[in-house]
N, C-alpha and C positions, 0 to 999 in steps of 0.2 A: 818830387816837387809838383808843385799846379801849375799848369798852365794855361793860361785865359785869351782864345786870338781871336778876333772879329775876322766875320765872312768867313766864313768857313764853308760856306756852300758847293762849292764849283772853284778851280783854278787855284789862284797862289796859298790863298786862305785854306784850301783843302789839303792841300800837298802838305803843307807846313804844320796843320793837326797831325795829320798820317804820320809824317817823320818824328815828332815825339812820340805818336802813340807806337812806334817802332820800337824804343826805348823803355817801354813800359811806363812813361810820363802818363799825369793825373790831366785830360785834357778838359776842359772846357769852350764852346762853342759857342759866336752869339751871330747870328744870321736871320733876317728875317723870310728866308729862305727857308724850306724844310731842308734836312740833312740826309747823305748819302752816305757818311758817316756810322757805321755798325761797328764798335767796338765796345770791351764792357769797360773799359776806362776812360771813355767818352759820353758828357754829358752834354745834351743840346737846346738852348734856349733860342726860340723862335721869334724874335721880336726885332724893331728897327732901332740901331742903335741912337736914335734921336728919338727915342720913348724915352725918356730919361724918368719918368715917373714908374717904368717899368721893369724896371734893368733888374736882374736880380741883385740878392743879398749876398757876394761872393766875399771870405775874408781870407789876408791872408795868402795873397797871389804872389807866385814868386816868379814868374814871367809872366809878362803883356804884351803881347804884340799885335798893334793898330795895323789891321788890315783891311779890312772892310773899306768901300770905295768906290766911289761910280764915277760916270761921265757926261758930261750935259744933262746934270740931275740934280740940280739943289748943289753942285760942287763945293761950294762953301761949308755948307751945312753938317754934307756928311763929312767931307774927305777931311775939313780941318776943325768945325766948331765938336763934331760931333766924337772926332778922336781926344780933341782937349779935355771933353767931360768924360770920359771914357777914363782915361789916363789920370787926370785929378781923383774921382771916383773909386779905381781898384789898385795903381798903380805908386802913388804915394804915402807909402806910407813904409815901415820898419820891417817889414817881411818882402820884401820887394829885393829881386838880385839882379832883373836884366827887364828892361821897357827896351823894343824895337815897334820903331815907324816903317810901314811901309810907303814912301815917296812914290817919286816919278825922276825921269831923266827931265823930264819935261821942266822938274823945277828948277833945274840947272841952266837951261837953254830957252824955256820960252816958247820953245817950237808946239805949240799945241793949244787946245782951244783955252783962251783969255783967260775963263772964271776956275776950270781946270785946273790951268798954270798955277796960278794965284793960289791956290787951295793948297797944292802939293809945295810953292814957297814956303807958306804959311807955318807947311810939317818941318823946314830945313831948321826955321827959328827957333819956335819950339822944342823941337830935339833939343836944341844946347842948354835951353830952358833950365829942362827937364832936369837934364843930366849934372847941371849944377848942383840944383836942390836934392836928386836922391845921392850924390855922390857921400853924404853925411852918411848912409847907410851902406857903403862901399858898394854899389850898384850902379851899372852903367846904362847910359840912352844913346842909343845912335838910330840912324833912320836910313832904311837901303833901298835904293833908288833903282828900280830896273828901269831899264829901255824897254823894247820889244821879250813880249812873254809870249811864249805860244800858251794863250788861252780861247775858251770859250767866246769870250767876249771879240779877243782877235780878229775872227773868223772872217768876217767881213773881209780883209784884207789881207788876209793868208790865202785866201782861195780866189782874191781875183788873181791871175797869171800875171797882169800889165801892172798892177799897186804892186803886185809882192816882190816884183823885178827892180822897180823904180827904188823901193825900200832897202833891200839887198845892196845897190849901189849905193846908199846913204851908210850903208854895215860895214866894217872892214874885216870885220869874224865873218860875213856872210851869211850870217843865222841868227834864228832867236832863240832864248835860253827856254828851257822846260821849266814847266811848275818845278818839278823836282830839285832841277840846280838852285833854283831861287829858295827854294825848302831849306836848302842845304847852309846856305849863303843867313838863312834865320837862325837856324841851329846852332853853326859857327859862331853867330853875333852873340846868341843869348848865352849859349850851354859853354862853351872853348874860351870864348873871349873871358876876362877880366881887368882886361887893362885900356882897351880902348874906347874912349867915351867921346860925346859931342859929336858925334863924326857922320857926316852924310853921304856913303858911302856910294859911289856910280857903277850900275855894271849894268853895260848898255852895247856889248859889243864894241866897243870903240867910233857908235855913233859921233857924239857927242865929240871927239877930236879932229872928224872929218870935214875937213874947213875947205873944202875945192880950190885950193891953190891956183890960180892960174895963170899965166906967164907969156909971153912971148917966146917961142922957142927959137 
């Protein structure tokens, strides 16, 4: 099969190339990043997924998965106009058997910066969009939302000692997930699954149910 994921540079987007290309999966790459990525079943295009005059000629995709993504950066643009043209573009059409969104918790909660929020909502709708229309070709769309990922971008707050305390009491798992689990959690959606579509999937540590109850005792 082909596979086609944005960002694939650094962090979620790289894990989740790795783990088909573990599989002996046909990968494709689109990052305007250069790639760390050496494999010979991985091909890399270097450009921003909001070049849309540039995108390449890919046919023929049997997975897509919208990953690519920033933060206090055009958030609209990229995380949800530029996944919509993306998705329109390779992922509808008759050869198509699994489109995954990569979210946010944040779209579920709010907790996070405005234009952010908004952008990763944006992805929750769209997923069910989606998933109607390619369902004619028995392919499904779901969109997975992580909380806290130990990435690159992280870092900032993984390594202050007094943020990453503060964070952990927000956690009720007390940890953040690996590229790798969230790889895993892609894999599952695209490659295992077949039956469940529409669906915005949360895995966030149990942030996101941590509601500080608080009482009179």
């Amino acid at each position: 099969m082909k596979i086609l994921v944005t960002g694939t540079s650094q962090g979620i987007g790289k894990a989740i190339a790795e783990r088909f290309l573990k599989e002996a999966y046909e990968v494709i790459g689109i990052d305007r990043q250069e790639s760390s990525i050496h494999h010979q079943n991985y091909v890399h295009y270097q450009l921003d997924v909001r070049d849309y005059d540039n995108l390449p000629d890919i046919r023929d995709i049997n997975i897509l998965i919208n990953n690519a993504g920033t933060q206090n950066e055009d958030d609209i643009d990229i995380n949800l106009k530029a996944l919509i043209h993306i998705t329109e573009k390779y992922g509808i059409q008759d050869k198509i058997r699994s489109i995954l969104n990569i979210g946010s918790a944040s779209a579920h909660t709010g907790a996070e910066f405005p234009e952010y929020c908004a952008s990763k909502g944006g992805i929750l709708a769209y997923t069910k969009n989606v998933a109607m229309r390619i369902a004619n070709y028995g392919a499904t769309c779901n969109s997975l939302d992580p909380g806290g990922v130990l990435t690159p971008l992280n870092e900032c707050v993984i390594n202050d000692p007094v943020l990453w305390a503060q964070i952990m009491d927000e956690t009720p798992l007390k940890k953040w997930a690996t590229t790798e689990e969230i790889a895993e959690w892609a894999y599952f959606l695209t490659i295992t699954n077949t039956f469940c579509t529409g669906q915005n999937i949360l895995v966030d540590g149990g942030e996101s149910i941590n509601y500080h109850f608080v009482w009179k005792e």
